[in-house]
C-alpha positions in Angstrom: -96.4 63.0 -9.2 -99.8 63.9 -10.0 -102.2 65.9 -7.4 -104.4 62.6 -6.5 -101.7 61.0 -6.0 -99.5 63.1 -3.9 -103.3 63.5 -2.1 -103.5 60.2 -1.4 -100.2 59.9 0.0 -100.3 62.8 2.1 -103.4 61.6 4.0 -102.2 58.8 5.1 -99.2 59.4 6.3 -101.3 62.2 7.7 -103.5 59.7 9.6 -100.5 57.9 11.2 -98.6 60.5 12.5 -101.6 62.9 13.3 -99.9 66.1 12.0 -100.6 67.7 8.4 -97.2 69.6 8.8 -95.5 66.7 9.9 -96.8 64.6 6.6 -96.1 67.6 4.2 -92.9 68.0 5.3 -92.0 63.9 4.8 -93.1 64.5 1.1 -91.6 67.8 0.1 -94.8 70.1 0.7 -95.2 73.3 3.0 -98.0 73.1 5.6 -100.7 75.4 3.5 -99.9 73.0 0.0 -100.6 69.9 2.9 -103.8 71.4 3.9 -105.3 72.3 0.5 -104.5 69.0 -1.2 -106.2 67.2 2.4 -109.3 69.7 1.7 -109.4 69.2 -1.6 -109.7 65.4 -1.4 -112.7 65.3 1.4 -114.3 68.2 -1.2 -113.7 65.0 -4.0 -114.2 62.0 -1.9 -117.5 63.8 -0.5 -116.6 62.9 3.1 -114.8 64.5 6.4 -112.1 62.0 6.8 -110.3 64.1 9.9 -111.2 65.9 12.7 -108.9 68.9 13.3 -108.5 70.4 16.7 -105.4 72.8 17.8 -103.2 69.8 19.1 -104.0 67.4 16.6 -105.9 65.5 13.9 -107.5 62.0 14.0 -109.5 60.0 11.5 -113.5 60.8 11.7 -115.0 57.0 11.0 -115.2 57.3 7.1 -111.9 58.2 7.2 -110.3 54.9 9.1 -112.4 52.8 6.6 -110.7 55.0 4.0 -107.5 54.8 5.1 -107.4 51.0 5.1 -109.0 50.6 1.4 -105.7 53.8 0.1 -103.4 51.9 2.2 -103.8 48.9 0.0 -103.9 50.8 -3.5 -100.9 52.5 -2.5 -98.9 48.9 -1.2 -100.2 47.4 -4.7 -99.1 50.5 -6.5 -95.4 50.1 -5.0 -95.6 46.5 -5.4 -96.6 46.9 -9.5 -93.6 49.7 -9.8 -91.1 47.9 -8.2 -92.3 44.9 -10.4 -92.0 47.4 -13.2 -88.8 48.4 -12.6 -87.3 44.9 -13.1 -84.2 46.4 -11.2 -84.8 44.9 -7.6 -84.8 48.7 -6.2 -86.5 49.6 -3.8 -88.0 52.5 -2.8 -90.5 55.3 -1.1 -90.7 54.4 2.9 -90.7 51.1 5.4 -91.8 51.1 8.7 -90.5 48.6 10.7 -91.7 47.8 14.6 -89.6 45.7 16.9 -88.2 45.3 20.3 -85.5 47.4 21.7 -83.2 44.6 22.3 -83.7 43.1 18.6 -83.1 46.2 17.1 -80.5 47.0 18.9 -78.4 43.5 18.5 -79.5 42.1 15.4 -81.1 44.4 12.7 -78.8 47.9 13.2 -75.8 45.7 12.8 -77.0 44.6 9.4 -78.7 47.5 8.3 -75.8 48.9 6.5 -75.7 45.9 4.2 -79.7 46.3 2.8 -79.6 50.1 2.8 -76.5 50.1 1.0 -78.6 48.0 -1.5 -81.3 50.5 -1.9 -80.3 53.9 -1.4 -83.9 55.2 -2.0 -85.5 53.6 0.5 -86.3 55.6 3.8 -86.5 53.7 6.9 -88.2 54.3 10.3 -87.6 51.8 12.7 -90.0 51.8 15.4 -88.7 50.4 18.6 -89.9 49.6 21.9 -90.8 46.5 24.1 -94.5 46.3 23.7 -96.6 45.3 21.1 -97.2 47.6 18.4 -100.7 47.9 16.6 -99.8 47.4 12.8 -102.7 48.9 11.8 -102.5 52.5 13.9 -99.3 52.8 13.8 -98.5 51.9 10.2 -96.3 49.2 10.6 -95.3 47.4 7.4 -93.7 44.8 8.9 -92.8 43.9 12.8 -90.8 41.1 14.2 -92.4 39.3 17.4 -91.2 36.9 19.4 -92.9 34.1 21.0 -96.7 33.6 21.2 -98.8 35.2 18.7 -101.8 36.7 20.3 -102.6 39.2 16.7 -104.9 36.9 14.8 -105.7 40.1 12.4 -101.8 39.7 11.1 -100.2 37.0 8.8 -96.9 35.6 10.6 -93.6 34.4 8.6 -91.5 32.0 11.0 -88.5 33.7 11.0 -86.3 31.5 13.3 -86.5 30.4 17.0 -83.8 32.1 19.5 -82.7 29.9 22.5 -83.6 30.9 25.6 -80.8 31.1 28.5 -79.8 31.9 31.6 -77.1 33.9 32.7 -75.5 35.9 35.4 -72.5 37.5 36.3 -69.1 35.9 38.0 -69.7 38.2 40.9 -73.0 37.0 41.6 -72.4 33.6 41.2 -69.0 34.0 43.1 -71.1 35.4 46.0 -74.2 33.3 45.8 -72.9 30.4 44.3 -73.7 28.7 41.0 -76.8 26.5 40.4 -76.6 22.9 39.4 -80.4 21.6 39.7 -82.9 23.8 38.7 -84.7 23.4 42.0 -81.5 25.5 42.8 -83.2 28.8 41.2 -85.4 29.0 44.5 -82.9 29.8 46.3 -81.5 32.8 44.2 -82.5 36.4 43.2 -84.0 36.2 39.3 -84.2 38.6 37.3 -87.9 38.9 35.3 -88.1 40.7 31.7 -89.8 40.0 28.9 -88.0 36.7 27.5 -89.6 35.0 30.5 -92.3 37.2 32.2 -93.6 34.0 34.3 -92.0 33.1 38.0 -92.8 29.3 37.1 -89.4 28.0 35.1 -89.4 24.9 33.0 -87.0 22.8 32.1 -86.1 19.1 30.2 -82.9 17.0 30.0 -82.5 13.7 29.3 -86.1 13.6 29.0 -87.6 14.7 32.4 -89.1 18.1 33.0 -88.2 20.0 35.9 -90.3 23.1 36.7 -89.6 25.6 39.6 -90.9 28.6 40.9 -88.6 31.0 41.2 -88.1 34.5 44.1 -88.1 37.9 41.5 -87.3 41.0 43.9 -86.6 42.9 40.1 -89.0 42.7 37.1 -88.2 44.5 34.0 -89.8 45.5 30.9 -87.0 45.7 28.5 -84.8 42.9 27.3 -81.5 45.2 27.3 -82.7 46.1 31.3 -82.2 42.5 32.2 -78.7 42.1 30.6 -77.5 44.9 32.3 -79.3 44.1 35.4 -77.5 40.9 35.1 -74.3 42.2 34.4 -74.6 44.4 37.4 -75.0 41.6 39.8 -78.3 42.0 40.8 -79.2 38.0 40.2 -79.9 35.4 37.8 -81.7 36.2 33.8 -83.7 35.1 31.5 -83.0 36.1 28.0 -82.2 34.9 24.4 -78.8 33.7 23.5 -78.4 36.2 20.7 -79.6 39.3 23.3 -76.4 39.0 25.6 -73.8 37.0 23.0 -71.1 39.8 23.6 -71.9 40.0 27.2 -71.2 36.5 27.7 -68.2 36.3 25.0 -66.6 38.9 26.9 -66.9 37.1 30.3 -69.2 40.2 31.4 -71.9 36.9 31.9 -71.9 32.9 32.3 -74.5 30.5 31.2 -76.0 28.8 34.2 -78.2 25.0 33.9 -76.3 25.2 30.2 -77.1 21.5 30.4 -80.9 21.8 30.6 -82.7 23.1 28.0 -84.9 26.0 28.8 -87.1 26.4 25.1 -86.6 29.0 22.6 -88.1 32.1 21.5 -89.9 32.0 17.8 -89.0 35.0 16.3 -92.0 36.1 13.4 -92.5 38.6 10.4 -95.8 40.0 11.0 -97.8 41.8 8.2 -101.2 43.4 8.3 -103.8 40.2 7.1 -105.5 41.3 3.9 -103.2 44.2 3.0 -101.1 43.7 0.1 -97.6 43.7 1.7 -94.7 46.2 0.2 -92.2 45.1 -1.6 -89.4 46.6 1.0 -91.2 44.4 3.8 -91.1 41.6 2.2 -87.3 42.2 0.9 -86.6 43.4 4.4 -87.9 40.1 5.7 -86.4 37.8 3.2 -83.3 39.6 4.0 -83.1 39.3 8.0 -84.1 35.7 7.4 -81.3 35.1 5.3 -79.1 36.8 7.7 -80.1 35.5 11.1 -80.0 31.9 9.4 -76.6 32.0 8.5 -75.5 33.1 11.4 -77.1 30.4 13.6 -75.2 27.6 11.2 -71.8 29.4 11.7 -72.7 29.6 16.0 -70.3 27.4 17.2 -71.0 25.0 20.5 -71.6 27.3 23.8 -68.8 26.2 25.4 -66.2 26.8 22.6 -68.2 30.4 22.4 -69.1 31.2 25.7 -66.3 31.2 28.7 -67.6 29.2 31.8 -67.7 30.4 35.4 -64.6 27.9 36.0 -62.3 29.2 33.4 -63.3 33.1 34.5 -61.8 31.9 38.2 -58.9 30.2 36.6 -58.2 33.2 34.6 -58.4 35.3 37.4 -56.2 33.2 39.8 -53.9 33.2 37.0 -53.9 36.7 36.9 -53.4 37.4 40.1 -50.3 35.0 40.7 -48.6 36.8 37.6 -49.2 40.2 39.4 -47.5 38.6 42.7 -44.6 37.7 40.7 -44.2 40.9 39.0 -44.3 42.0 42.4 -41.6 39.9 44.1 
C-alpha cells in the first residue's frame, strides 16, 4: 500500500476514534510511523486537519469537510476492488451500529454464517440503545427500528417486527391476566424502548382501543424489559423476536394475543450521499435474507408460544405426579 494511501486511511480512522495510536495500531503502524504519515498529509494537503491536545485529537473544521470528501473516495475505492475482484470477497473493515437487544438476538446468532463467508473482513459492531450519529461515529451501516427521525441517512426497509406483550406466570398468577385492554390500567407495565409512550393502542375486529397505562419502572434497554418481565415486576412491551426463547421456554406468556398492538419497522440506514461499502450493503442484503426466512418458517403464536393455561395445567400436573411419587 502506497504512503497516500495508507495516509489517507490512517486519518480517518484517526478522526473517528480520536487516537493516532489507536488508528496506527488497527493498520499495522507504530505510533511515531502514525504521526509522521498524519503530518506529512496536512504538510501536502496545506491544512491543519486535527487539533492535538494530551488526551485527545479532534477534527479542526477543514478537517471534518475533509474527512467526509476521503470517506467517500475510500467507500468507492473498496467498492471498485471488490468489483474488481469478481470473487464476491469482502474485505478491509465494517462498522455496524445497533441496539443491544438486536444484536444480541438476531445478528450474533448469524454472524458466524457471513464471517465464515469472508474471512478478511473485520467487524466492529457497535451496540447500544440510543441512536448513533452515522457520520461521527463511522457507522457504515445501522439497523433502526421504528420511526425515522435521520433525514441525512437513506433507509432500506428491512422488515417489521410485531410488537407484544408479555409477562411472567407469577405475575399474572398474582395479579391476574388481562382480557380487555382497558384491563392494563389496572396493572404494573413495564416502559422500554419498544413502547416508550404510557398511551397503548390497540385494534381487533376493527375497533381501536387505546389506554393509558400506570409505569412505576421505565427502562432504556430492550433486554432490561425482558428480564424485568421475567422477574415479575409487571406487564412489557417488546418485539416478538426480542423475548422468543423467553416465551418458548414458558419463562413469559403473551397477554391481549388477540389484539393487535402494531409492529416495529426494522431499517438499514446508510450515510445519504456517501457511496455505501460493499460489506454494508452484503451485510444488509444478508440479514434481510435471514430475518425474512425466518418470519415465513414462524409458526402461529400459539403452536410456538405456551399460554398461561397450559403453564397452570403443566404445573398441576406436576404437582399431582410428585404427590403420587410420594404416596
Amino acid at each position: 500500500m502506497n504512503d497516500r494511501l495508507s495516509a489517507l486511511k490512517l486519518f480517518a480512522r484517526a478522526a473517528r476514534v480520536g487516537n493516532f495510536s489507536r488508528a496506527g495500531r488497527e493498520l499495522g503502524l507504530s505510533q511515531p510511523s502514525a504521526s509522521r504519515l498524519i503530518a506529512a498529509l496536512e504538510e501536502e494537503v496545506g491544512a491543519t486537519l486535527f487539533s492535538r491536545t494530551t488526551r485527545a485529537v479532534t477534527l479542526t473544521e477543514a478537517g471534518a469537510t475533509y474527512l467526509m470528501r476521503v470517506e467517500a473516495i475510500l467507500a468507492a475505492l473498496d467498492d471498485a476492488e471488490h468489483e474488481a475482484r469478481g470473487t464476491g470477497e469482502l474485505r478491509g473493515s465494517l462498522r455496524v451500529g445497533t441496539s443491544s437487544s438486536f444484536v444480541l438476538r438476531e445478528i450474533i446468532p448469524r454472524l458466524p454464517a457471513f464471517m465464515k463467508q469472508h474471512p478478511a473482513l473485520k467487524i466492529e459492531l457497535v451496540a447500544n440503545d440510543r441512536y448513533q450519529d452515522l457520520v461521527t461515529e463511522g457507522i457504515d451501516v445501522a439497523f433502526r427500528f421504528g420511526a425515522l427521525p435521520d433525514s441525512s441517512a437513506t433507509a432500506r426497509k428491512i422488515i417489521h417486527l410485531p410488537r407484544i406483550l408479555m409477562a411472567s406466570p407469577d405475575y399474572l398468577r398474582e395479579r391476574g391476566t388481562p382480557t380487555m385492554p382497558s384491563d392494563l390500567a389496572r396493572h404494573s407495565v413495564i416502559i422500554g424502548p419498544a413502547h416508550p409512550s404510557p398511551t397503548f393502542s390497540f385494534r381487533k375486529d376493527g375497533r381501536v382501543a387505546s389506554v393509558r397505562v400506570d409505569s412505576q419502572l421505565a427502562i432504556t434497554i430492550n433486554e432490561g424489559v425482558t428480564a424485568s418481565a421475567v422477574a415479575g415486576l409487571g406487564i412489557a412491551a417488546s418485539s416478538e423476536s426480542s423475548a422468543q426463547a423467553e416465551l418458548e421456554a414458558g419463562k413469559l406468556v403473551r397477554v391481549l394475543a388477540d389484539w393487535d398492538f402494531g409492529s416495529m419497522e426494522v431499517n438499514a440506514l446508510f450515510v445519504s450521499g456517501k457511496t455505501i461499502k460493499p460489506a454494508a450493503r452484503a451485510f444488509a442484503d444478508f440479514l434481510l435474507k435471514e430475518l425474512r426466512a425466518r418470519e415465513r418458517k414462524v409458526v402461529k403464536p400459539t403452536n410456538a408460544v405456551r399460554t398461561l393455561t397450559e403453564l397452570l395445567k403443566q404445573s398441576a400436573s406436576d404437582a399431582r405426579e410428585s404427590e403420587a411419587e410420594g404416596s
